[in-house]
C-alpha positions as semicolon CSV with decimal commas, in nm:
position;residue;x (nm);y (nm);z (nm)
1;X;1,597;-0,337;-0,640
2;X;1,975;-0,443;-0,553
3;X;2,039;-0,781;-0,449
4;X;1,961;-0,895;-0,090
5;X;1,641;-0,713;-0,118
6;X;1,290;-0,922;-0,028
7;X;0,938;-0,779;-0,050
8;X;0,847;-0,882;0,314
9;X;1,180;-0,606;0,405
10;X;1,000;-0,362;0,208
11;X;0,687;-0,392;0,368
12;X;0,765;-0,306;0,700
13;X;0,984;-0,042;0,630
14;X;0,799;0,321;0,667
15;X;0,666;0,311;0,323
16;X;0,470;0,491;0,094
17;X;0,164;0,314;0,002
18;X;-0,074;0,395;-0,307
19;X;-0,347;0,184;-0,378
20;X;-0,495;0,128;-0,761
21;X;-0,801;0,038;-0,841
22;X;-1,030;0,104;-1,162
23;X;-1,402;0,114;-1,259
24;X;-1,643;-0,098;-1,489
25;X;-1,536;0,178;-1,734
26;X;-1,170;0,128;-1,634
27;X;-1,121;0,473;-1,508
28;X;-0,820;0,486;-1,250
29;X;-0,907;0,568;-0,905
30;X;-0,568;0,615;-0,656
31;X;-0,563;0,626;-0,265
32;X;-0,314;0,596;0,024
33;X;-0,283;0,279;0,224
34;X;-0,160;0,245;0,575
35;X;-0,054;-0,062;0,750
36;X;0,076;-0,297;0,494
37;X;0,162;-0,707;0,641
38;X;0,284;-1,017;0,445
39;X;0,030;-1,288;0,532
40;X;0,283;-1,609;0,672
41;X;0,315;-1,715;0,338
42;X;0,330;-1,418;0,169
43;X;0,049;-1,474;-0,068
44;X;-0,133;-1,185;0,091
45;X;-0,093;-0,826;0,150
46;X;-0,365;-0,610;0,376
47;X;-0,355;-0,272;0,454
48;X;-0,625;0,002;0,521
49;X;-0,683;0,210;0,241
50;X;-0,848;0,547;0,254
51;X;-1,185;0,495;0,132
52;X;-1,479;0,705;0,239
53;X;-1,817;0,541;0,240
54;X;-1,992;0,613;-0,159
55;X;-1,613;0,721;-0,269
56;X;-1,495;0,595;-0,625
57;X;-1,218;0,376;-0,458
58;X;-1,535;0,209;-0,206
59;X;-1,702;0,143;-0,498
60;X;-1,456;0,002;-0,704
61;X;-1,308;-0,258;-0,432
62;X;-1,667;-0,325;-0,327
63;X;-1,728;-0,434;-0,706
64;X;-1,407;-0,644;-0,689
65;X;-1,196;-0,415;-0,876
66;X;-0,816;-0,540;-0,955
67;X;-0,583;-0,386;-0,720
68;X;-0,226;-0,281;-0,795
69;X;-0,025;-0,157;-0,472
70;X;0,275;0,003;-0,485
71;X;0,511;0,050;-0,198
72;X;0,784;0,278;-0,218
73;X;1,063;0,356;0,048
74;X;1,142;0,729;0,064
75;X;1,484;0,763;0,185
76;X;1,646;0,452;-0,127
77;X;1,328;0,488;-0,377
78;X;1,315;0,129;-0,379
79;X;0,958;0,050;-0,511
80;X;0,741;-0,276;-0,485
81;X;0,432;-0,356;-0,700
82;X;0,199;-0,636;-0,609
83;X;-0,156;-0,646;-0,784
84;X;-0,412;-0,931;-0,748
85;X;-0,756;-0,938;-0,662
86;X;-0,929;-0,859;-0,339
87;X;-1,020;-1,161;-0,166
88;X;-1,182;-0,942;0,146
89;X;-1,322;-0,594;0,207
90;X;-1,421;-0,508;0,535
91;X;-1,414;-0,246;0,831
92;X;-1,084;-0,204;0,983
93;X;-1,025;-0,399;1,346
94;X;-0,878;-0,238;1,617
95;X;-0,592;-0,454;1,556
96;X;-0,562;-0,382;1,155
97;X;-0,603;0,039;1,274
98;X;-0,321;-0,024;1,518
99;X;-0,103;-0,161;1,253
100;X;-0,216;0,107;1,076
101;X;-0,118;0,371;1,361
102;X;0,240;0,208;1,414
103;X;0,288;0,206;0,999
104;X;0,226;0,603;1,015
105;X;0,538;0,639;1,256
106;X;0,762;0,443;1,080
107;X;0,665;0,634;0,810
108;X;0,698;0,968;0,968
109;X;1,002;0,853;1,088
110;X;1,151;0,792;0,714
111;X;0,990;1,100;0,611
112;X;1,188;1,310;0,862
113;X;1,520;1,116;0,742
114;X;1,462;1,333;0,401
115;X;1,315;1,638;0,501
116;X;0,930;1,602;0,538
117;X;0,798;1,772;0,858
118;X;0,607;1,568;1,086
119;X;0,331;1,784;1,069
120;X;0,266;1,765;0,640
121;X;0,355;1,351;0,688
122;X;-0,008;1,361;0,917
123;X;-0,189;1,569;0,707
124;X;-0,165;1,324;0,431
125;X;-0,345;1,066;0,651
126;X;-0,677;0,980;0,579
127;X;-0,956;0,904;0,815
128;X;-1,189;0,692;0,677
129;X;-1,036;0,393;0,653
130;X;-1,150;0,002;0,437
131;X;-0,887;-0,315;0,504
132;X;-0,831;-0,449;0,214
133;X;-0,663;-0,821;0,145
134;X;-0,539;-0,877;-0,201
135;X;-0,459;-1,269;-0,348
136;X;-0,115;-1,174;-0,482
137;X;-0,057;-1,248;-0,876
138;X;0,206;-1,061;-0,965
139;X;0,534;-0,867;-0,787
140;X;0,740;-0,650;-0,966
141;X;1,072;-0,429;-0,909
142;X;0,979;-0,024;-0,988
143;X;1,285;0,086;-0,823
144;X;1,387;0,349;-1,107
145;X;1,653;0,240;-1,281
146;X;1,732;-0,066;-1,550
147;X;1,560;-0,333;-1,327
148;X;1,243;-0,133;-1,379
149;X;0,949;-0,415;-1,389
150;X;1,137;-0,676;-1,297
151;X;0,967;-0,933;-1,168
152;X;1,039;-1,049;-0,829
């Protein structure tokens, strides 16, 4: 990422969020995430991933799967990785689904800035929705280029 550049900016830009997680038989399971905040200190992140009830990515943070979430602005290709473990699985609150609402129009937003209509930037959100705190352990750069896994 070039210099100047903090985490917390990334994460309330309109990003593109992917969630990681893996099995007992460490089988990769991938999902969007909406809705990503900083806790004060910025120890934690939450967001709301999609996760329908029985899916593979349920299972897997109900288990207490490492998570690795990668942010990723659309319009620069800066990228952010932060994995740790989940410290809390729950039902989304109206406030964390609201955060979640006003993340999908910033996103739209950046979307339109390179082309994506409005209408396919929707259709990739999910309905069925788990929030999803992570105790940050590591944060690295994935902005391609030579700073590739930098830490940060």
């Amino acid at each position: 990422m070039g210099a100047g550049i903090e985490v917390e900016d990334v994460v309330r830009k309109g990003v593109a969020v992917v969630i990681a997680t893996r099995d007992a038989e460490l089988r990769p399971e991938l999902s969007r995430a909406w809705g990503p905040s900083l806790s004060q200190d910025g120890a934690r992140l939450t967001v709301c991933v999609e996760a329908a009830p029985g899916s593979a990515m349920a299972r897997n943070l109900a288990a207490g799967s490492p998570v690795a979430a990668t942010l990723a602005r659309l319009v620069s290709h800066t990228t952010v990785q932060l994995k740790g473990a989940p410290v809390e699985v729950a039902a989304p609150t109206p406030e964390r689904l609201a955060a979640a609402a006003e993340h999908v129009e910033r996103f739209i937003a950046e979307g339109e800035r390179v082309g994506m209509p409005e209408a396919f930037a929707r259709g990739l959100v999910g309905r069925d929705l788990l929030t999803v705190t992570i105790e940050i352990a590591e944060r690295t750069d994935e902005t391609p280029g030579l700073d590739t896994g930098r830490e940060l």
